[in-house]
Each structure stands twice: as structure tokens, then as C-alpha cells.
C-alpha positions in Angstrom: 36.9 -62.8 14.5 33.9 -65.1 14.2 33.5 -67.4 17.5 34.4 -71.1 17.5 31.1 -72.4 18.5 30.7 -75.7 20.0 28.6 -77.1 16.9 31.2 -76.9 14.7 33.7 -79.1 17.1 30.6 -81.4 17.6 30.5 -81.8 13.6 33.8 -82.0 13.2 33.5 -85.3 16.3 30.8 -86.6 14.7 32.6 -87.4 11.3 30.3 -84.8 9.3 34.3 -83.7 7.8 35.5 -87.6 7.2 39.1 -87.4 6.8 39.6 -84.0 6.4 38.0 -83.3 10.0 40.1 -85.2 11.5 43.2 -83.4 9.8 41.5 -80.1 10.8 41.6 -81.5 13.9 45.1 -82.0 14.0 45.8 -78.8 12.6 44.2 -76.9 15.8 46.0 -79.0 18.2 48.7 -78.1 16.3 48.0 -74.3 16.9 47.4 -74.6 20.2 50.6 -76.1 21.4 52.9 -73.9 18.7 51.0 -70.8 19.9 52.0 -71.7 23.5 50.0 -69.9 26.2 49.6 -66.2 25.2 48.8 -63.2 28.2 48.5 -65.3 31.0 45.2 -66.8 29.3 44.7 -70.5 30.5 46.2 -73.3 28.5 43.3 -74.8 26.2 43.5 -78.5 26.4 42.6 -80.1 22.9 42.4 -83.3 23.2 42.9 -85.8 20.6 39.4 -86.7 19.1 36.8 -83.8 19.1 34.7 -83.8 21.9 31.5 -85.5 21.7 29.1 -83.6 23.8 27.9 -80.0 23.3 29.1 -79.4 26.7 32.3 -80.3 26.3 32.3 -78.6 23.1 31.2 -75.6 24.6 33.7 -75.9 27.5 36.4 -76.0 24.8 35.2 -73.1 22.3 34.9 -71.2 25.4 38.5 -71.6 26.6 39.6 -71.2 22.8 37.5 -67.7 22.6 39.0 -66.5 25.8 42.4 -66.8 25.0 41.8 -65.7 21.3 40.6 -62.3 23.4 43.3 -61.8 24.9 46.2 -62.9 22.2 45.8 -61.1 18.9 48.2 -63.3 17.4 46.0 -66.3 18.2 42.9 -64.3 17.4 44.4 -64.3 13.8 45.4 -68.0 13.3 42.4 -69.8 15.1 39.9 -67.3 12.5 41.9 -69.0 9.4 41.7 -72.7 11.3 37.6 -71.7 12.0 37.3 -70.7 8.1 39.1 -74.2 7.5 36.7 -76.1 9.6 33.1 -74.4 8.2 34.5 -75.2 4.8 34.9 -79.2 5.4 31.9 -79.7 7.4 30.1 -77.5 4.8 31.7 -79.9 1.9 33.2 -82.1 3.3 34.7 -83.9 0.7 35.7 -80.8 -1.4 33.1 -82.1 -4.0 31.1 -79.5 -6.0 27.8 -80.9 -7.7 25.4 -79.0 -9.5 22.1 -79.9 -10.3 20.3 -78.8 -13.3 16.4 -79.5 -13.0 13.4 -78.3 -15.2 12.3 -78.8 -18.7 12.6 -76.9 -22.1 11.3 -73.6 -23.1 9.6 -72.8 -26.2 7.7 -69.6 -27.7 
């Protein structure tokens, strides 16, 4: 499993996803509280906007990665919420454009 890295909750805060960020965002709160607290691991706390800050991103990934160490099951789920997340604030509105530069070729 990839790491959550505190860049990517910093993109997703600062509305680099639009919409869909903030749906994303949902979606691991969502995880979080229907994963409940696996091995003892400490409860992350997500709250409801993405945090703002690199250090409190980084407080966040770091709680995230620790209990995704210790809970397989959690491991699993939070690497197909990550893939989710570098998708939208790679695209974030879905949108494929291609570009087709350059002139014509003759012999």
C-alpha cells in the first residue's frame, strides 16, 4: 500500500478536486467510522473539511498510515479510497482533453 501523504489531503482542502473532492472526502470519513478502530490502533479523527495545513495534514496521514499498519482490512480499503483521491486531484473533473499540435508533412 501506497502512503496517504499529507499533499494529497492538502489538495483535496484546497478545492484542486471541486465537487468530487469533497465527495472523496466524505467517502473516507465514511471508512473510517464503518471500519471502526481495528487492533487497538488509535481512532483517526477525520474531520469534516480537509485540513488546511501541511501539519495537520501530516498529523492526519500519519494516524491513517499507522492504523492501516496494523489492520489489513483497512490497509485494503483506504489504498482503493487513495487511488480515488490521486485520480480527482489528477483530473479533477473527469475530463480528458487532447491536444494535437504541429503542422503537415510532405516528401
Amino acid at each position: 500500500m501506497e502512503p496517504i501523504t499529507a499533499g494529497l489531503l492538502v489538495a483535496l482542502a484546497s478545492g484542486t478536486a471541486g465537487a468530487a473532492g469533497e465527495q472523496i472526502w466524505a467517502s473516507l470519513r465514511e471508512l473510517v467510522t464503518r471500519r471502526g478502530s481495528g487492533a487497538g490502533a488509535e481512532e483517526p479523527a477525520v474531520p469534516a473539511e480537509p485540513p488546511r495545513t501541511e501539519e495537520r495534514a501530516g498529523q492526519l496521514a500519519a494516524l491513517l498510515n499507522e492504523r492501516a499498519g496494523q489492520d489489513p482490512d483497512f490497509a485494503a480499503a483506504l489504498e482503493i479510497w487513495r487511488r480515488r483521491a490521486d485520480a480527482r486531484v489528477a483530473s479533477p473533473t473527469g475530463d480528458v482533453h487532447n491536444e494535437i499540435s504541429g503542422g503537415t508533412q510532405t516528401t
